[in-house]
C-alpha positions in Angstrom: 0.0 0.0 0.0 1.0 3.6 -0.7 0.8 5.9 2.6 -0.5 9.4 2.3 -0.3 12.1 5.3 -3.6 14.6 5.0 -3.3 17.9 6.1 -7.3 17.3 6.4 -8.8 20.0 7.7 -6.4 21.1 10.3 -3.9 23.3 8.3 -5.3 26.4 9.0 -5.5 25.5 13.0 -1.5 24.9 12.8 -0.7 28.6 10.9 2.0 29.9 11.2 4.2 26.9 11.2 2.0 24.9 8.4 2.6 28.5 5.8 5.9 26.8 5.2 5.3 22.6 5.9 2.3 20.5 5.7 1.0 19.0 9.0 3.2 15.8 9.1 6.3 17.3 8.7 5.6 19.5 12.5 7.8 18.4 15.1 6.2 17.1 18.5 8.4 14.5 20.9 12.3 13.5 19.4 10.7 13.5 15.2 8.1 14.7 13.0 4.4 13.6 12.6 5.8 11.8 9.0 8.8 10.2 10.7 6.7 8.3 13.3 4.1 7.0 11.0 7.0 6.0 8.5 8.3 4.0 11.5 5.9 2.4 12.6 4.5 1.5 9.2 7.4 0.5 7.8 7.2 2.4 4.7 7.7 5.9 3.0 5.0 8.4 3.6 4.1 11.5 1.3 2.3 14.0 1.8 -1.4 15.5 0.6 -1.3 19.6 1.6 -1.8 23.0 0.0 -0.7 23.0 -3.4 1.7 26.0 -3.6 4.1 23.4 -0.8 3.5 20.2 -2.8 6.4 21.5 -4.9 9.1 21.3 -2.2 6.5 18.4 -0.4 5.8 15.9 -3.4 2.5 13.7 -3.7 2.9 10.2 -4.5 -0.3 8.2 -5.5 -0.5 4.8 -6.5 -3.6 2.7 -7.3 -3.5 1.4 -3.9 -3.8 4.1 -1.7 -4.3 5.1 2.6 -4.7 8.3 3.4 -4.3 9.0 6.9 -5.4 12.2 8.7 -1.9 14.0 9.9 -3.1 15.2 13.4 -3.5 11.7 14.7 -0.4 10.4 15.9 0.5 6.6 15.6 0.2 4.0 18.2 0.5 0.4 18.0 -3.3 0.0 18.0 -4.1 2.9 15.4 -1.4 1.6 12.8 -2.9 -1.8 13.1 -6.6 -1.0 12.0 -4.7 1.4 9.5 -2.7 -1.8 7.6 -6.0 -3.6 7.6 -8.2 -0.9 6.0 -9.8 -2.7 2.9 -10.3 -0.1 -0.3 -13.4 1.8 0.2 -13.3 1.2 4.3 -13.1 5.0 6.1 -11.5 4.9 9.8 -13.4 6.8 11.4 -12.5 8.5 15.1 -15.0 9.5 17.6 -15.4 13.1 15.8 -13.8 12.8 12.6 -12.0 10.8 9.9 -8.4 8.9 10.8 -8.0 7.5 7.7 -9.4 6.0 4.4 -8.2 3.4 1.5 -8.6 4.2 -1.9 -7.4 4.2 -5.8 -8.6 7.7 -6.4 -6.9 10.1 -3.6 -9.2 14.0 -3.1 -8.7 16.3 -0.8 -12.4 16.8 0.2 -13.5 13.1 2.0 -17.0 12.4 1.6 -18.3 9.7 4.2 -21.1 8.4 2.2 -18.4 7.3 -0.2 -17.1 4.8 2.4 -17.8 2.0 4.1 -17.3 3.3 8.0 -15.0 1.2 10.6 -15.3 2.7 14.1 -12.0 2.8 15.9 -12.6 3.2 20.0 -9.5 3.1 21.0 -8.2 6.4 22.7 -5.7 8.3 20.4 -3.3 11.3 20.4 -4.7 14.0 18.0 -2.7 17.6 18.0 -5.7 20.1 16.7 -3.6 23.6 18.0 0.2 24.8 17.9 -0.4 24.9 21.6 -1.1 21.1 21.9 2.9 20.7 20.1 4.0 21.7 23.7 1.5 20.6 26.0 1.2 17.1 24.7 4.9 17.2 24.4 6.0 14.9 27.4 3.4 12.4 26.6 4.4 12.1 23.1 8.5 12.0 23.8 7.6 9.0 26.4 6.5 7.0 23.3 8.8 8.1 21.0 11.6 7.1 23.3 10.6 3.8 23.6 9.7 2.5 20.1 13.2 4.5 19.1 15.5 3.1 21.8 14.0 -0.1 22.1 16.6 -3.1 21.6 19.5 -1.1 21.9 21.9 -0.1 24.0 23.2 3.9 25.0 26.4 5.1 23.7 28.7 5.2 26.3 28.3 8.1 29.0 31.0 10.2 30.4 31.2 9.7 33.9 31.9 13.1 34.5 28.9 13.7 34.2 26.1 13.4 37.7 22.8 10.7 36.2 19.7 10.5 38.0 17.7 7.6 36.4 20.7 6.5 34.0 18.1 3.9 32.5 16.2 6.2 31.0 18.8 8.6 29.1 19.9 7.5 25.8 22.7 9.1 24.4 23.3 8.0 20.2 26.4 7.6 18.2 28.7 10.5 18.5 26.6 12.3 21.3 29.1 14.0 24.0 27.9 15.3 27.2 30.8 16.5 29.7 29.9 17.9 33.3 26.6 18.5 33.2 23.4 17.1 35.3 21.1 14.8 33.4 17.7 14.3 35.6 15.5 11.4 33.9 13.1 11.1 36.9 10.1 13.0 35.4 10.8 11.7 32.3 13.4 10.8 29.2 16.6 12.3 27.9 17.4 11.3 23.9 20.3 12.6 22.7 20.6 12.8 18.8 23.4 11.7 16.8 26.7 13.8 17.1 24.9 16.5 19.5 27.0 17.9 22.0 26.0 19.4 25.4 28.7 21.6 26.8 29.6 21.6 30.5 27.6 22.5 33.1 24.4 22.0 31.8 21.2 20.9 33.9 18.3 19.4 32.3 15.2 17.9 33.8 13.7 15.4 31.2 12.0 14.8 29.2 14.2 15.7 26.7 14.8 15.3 23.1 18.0 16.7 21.3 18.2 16.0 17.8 21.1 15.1 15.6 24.1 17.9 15.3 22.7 20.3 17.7 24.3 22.1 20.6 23.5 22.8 24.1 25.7 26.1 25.4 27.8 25.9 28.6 25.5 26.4 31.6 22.2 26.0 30.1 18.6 25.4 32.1 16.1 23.1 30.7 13.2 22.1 32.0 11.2 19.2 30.3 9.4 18.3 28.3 11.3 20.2 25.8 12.1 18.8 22.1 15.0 20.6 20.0 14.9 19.3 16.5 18.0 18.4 14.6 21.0 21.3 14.0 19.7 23.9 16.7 21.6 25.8 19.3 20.2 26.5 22.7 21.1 28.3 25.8 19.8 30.1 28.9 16.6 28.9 30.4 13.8 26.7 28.4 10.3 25.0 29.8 8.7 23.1 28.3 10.1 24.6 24.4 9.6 22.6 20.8 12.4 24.2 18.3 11.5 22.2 14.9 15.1 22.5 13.7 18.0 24.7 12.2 17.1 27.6 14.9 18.8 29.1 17.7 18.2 30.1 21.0 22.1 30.0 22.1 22.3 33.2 24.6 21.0 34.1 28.0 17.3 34.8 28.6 14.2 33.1 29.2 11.9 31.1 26.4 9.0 29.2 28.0 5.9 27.3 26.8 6.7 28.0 23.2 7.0 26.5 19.7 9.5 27.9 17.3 9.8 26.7 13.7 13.1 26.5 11.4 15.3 29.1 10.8 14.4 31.0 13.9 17.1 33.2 15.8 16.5 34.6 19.2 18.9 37.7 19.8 20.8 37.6 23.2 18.5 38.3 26.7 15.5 37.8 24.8 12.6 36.6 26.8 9.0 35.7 26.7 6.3 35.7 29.2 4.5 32.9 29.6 2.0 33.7 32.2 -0.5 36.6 33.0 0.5 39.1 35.9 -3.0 38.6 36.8 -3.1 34.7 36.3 -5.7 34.3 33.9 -6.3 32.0 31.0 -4.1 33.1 27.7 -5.9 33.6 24.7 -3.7 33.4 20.8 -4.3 34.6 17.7 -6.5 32.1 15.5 -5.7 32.5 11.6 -9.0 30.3 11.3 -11.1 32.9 13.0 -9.1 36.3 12.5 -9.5 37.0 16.5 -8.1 35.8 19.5 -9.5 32.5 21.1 -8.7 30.7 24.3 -6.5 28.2 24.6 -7.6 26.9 28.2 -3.9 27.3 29.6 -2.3 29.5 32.2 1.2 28.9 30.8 1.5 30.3 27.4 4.4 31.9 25.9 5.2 32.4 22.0 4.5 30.6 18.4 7.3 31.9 15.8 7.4 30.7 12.7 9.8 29.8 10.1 12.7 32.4 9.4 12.2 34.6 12.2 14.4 36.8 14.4 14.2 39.2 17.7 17.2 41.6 18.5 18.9 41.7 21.5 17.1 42.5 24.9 14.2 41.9 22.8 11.0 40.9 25.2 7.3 39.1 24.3 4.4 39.3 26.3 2.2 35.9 26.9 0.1 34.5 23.9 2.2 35.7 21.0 2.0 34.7 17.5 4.7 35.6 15.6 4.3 34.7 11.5 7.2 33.9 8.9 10.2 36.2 8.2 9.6 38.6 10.9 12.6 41.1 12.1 11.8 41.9 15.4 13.5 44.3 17.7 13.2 47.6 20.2 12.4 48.3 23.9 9.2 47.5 25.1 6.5 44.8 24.5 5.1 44.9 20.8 1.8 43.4 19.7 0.6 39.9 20.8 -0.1 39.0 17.3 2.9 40.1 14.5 1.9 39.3 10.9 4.5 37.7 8.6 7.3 40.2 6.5 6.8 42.1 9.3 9.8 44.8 10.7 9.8 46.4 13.5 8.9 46.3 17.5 6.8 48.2 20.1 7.3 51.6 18.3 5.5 50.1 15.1 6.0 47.9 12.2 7.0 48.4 8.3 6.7 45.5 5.6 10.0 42.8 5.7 10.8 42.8 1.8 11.1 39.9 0.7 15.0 40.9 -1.4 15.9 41.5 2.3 14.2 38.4 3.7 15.3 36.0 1.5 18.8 37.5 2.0 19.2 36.9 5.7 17.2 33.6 4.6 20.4 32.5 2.8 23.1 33.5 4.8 21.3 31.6 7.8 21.1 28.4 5.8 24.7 28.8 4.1 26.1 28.5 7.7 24.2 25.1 8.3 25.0 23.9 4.8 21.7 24.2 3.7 21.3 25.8 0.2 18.4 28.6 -0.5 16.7 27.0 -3.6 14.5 28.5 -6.0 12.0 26.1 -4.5 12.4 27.9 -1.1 12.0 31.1 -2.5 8.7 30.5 -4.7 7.2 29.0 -1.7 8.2 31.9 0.7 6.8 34.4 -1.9 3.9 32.7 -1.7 3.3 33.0 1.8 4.4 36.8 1.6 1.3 37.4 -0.7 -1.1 35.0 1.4 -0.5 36.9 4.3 -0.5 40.3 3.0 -4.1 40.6 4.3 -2.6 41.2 7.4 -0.5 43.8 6.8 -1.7 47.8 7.0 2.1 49.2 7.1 3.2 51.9 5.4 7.2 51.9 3.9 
């Protein structure tokens, strides 16, 4: 069978990180939606999203086809009634579709084209960017064991003080020198080749993914996931950093998801709870207005390609879109459209001959090339979401 990943009808909930990726390809324990169901299937997945990505995200259709919904994440259970979908046979959840079989493959899903299998089984379903962090520890507790299980730790330096050593995994060409590794409250993965400098403390869970670096001294408070080629520092709780971005410096980042490319400037920090305590509310492309998200921690969504200057500061329940230049005293706006320049004092529109230039010097020092793909896709997004922007230049 051919395995398709849906954005279904959850890309919108996912904005700002899904203007740049489709839903499988967001980051939520040690890999990405796609990576766990191409694990646990066994096989290659594509992906079925907006058609301006599919050119940097390909489609692959076959005459024997299972599309499954990308906010449901895989468990034993789920990918079993998945592999035994007959054609024409719908999964259905207790509210909406998981996942169909099929020789023609559509966008819009139809029930009354399908014959309906209930699954009642309870399943993990991300529907916000706020779930990415708060069902963050629960999905790095199953990620850790279907990815370290059979095998054996790289070696661990005993310089360094373990609290639940059976529960840290460390993989090939991981280094860790002098720091505190807590794996009480829950794992610690290191990726391949990652290095955590001395004096580190970090209360898992934790994820660190392949060829990224942990700064002398840093704080880290689980569960926090850093995707593959980051750089972190300071103080994190309870963070997702998709991959390629950096938080290396001093200052506080809490309750937050940050996409690729991301750079924090030194002393940056976000709040991530209300001086009066109540619930935060964030910015809902879906509905143009803010909505509830039912939490009392809260702190930031950036998305891909953004940056804050030194000393820079964000108040509780931000959304911050794609390419964004942020800097100046004070707390700016709760909600920052996309190409957007600018801080507390006011914003002007983030050309995109200026974006896409910081865009390539970023990926030129991770050895990542700035394609023409990248660039038609990121125009894109800069005329989707001029809607938003009222600036004058």
């Amino acid at each position: 069978m051919n395995y398709i990943l849906s954005d279904a009808s959850h890309r919108n909930a996912f904005l700002p990180f899904t203007f740049t990726r489709p839903v499988c390809e967001i980051r939520i324990g040690i890999d990405t939606i796609r990576e766990k169901w191409a694990s646990m299937l066994g096989a290659s997945c594509s992906a079925l999203t907006e058609d301006y990505l599919q050119e940097k995200f390909p489609l692959e259709t076959e005459a024997d086809n299972v599309v499954i919904n990308a906010s449901f994440l895989p468990d034993a259970d789920l990918v079993k009634a998945v592999q035994e979908l007959g054609v024409g046979e719908l999964l259905m959840g207790q509210e909406e579709w998981i996942a169909y079989r099929t020789t023609q493959v559509s966008k819009e899903v139809s029930q009354d084209d399908f014959v309906i299998i209930d699954f009642k089984e309870a399943v993990i379903q991300i529907r916000n960017t706020w779930d990415i962090f708060s069902l963050n520890g629960q999905v790095l507790e199953a990620d850790f064991e279907r990815i370290t299980a059979g095998r054996h730790s790289a070696p661990i330096s005993p310089t360094n003080s373990l609290i639940k050593e059976d529960r840290i995994f460390l993989e090939d060409g991981a280094k860790v020198e002098h720091s505190i590794l807590n794996a009480k409250n829950g794992p610690i993965y290191i990726g391949k080749d990652a290095e955590i400098m001395e004096g580190c403390m970090i209360r898992g869970g934790f994820a660190m993914g392949p060829n990224s670096i942990m700064k002398m001294g840093a704080k880290i408070y689980g569960p926090t996931s850093v995707g593959p080629s980051c750089k972190i520092g300071g103080e994190l709780n309870n963070v997702v950093m998709f991959g390629y971005s950096s938080k290396s410096h001093d200052g506080f980042l809490g309750n937050a998801v940050l996409g690729e490319w991301c750079n924090m400037g030194a002393d940056t920090n976000n709040s991530n709870l209300k001086n009066n305590y109540a619930m935060v509310k964030l910015w809902s492309y879906e509905t143009q207005r803010f909505e509830p998200t039912g939490l009392q921690f809260c702190g930031l969504m950036m998305g891909d390609h953004s940056k804050t200057a030194i000393n820079t500061v964000i108040n509780t329940g931000t959304v911050i879109g794609v390419s964004v230049n942020l800097y100046s005293a004070g707390f700016p706006r709760n909600f920052i459209p996309s190409y957007s320049w600018g801080g507390a004092n006011g914003f002007t529109t983030y050309r995109t001959n200026k974006a896409f230039a910081t865009a390539v010097a970023a990926m030129e020092r991770r050895g990542v090339e700035f394609n023409e793909v990248e660039e038609r896709m990121l125009n894109h997004v800069f005329e989707l979401t001029a809607e938003y922007r009222n600036y004058t230049n």
